[in-house]
C-alpha positions in Angstrom: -18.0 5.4 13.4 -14.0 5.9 14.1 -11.3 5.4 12.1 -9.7 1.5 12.3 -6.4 2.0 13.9 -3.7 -0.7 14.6 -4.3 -4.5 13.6 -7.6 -3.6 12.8 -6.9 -0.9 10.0 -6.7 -2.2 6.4 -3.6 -2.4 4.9 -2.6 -2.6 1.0 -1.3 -6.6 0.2 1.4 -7.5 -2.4 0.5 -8.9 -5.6 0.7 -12.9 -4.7 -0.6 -12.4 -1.3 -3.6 -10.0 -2.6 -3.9 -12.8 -5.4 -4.7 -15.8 -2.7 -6.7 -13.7 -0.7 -8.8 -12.1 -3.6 -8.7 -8.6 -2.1 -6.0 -5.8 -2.7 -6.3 -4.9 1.2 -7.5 -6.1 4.2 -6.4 -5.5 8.5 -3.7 -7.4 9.2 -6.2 -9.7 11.8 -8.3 -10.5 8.7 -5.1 -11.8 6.5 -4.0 -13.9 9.6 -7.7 -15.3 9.5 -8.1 -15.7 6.6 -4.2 -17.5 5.8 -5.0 -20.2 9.2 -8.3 -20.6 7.9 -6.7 -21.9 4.3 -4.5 -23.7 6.1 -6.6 -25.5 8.2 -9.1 -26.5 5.6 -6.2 -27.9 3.6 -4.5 -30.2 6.6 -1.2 -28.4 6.0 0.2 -28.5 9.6 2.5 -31.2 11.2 3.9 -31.7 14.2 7.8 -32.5 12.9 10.0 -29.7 10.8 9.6 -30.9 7.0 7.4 -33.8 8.0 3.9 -34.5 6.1 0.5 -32.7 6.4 -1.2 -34.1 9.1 -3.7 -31.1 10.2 -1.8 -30.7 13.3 1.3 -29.6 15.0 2.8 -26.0 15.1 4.8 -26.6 11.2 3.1 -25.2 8.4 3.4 -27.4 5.2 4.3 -24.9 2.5 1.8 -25.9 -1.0 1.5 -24.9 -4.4 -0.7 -21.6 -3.5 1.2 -20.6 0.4 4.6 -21.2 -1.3 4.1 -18.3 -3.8 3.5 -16.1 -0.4 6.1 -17.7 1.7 8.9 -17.7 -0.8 8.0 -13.6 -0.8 8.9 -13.2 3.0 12.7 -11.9 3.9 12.6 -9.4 6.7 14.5 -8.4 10.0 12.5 -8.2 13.1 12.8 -5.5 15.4 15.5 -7.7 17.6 17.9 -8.4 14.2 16.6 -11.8 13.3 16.4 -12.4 9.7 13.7 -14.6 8.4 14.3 -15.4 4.8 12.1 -18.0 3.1 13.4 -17.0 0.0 15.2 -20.3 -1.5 11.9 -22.4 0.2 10.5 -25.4 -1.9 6.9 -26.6 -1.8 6.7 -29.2 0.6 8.9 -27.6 3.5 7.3 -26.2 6.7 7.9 -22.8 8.4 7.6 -22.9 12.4 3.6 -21.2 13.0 6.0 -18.5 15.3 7.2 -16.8 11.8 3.7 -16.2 10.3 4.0 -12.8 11.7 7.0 -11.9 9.5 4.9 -13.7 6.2 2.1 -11.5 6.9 4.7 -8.4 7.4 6.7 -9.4 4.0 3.2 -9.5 1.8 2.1 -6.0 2.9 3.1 -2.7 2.0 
């Protein structure tokens, strides 16, 4: 069978995000799963930017467990953009757009 290459080869996770996920390393189209599939079974999207969970929209409500990952990501995309969630609290959202740079932040 050939090597995984790309998305599809496993990649070591950080502590927190290796934590939630209960494995130390996974492909990154597995972690991306695996994080929507949390979030979906927990109604943490909404359709407004800080509003309440209502299991829809493209904001993702930030919770006791995503905030430990979340609060992990600050990282410059390959056009300069800085996405820090840093200095986020538990109960703000993050746009769905920036799960990409969460997922980059929490691997190594």
């Amino acid at each position: 069978m050939a090597e995984a290459k790309g998305l599809d080869k496993p990649v070591k996770l950080k502590a927190d995000l290796a934590e939630f996920l209960g494995a130390s390393s996974l492909p990154r189209t597995e972690i991306t799963k695996k994080l929507w599939d949390y979030i979906k079974a927990n109604g943490l999207q909404t359709k407004t930017q800080n509003g309440k969970p209502e299991n829809a929209g493209k904001f993702i409500v930030a919770d006791a467990k995503l905030i430990k990952i979340f609060k992990n990501t600050k990282v410059t995309s390959k056009t300069g953009k800085l996405t820090d969630l840093s200095n986020m609290k538990e109960g703000e959202t993050i746009d769905m757009m920036q799960m990409a740079s969460v997922v980059s932040a929490n691997i190594e």
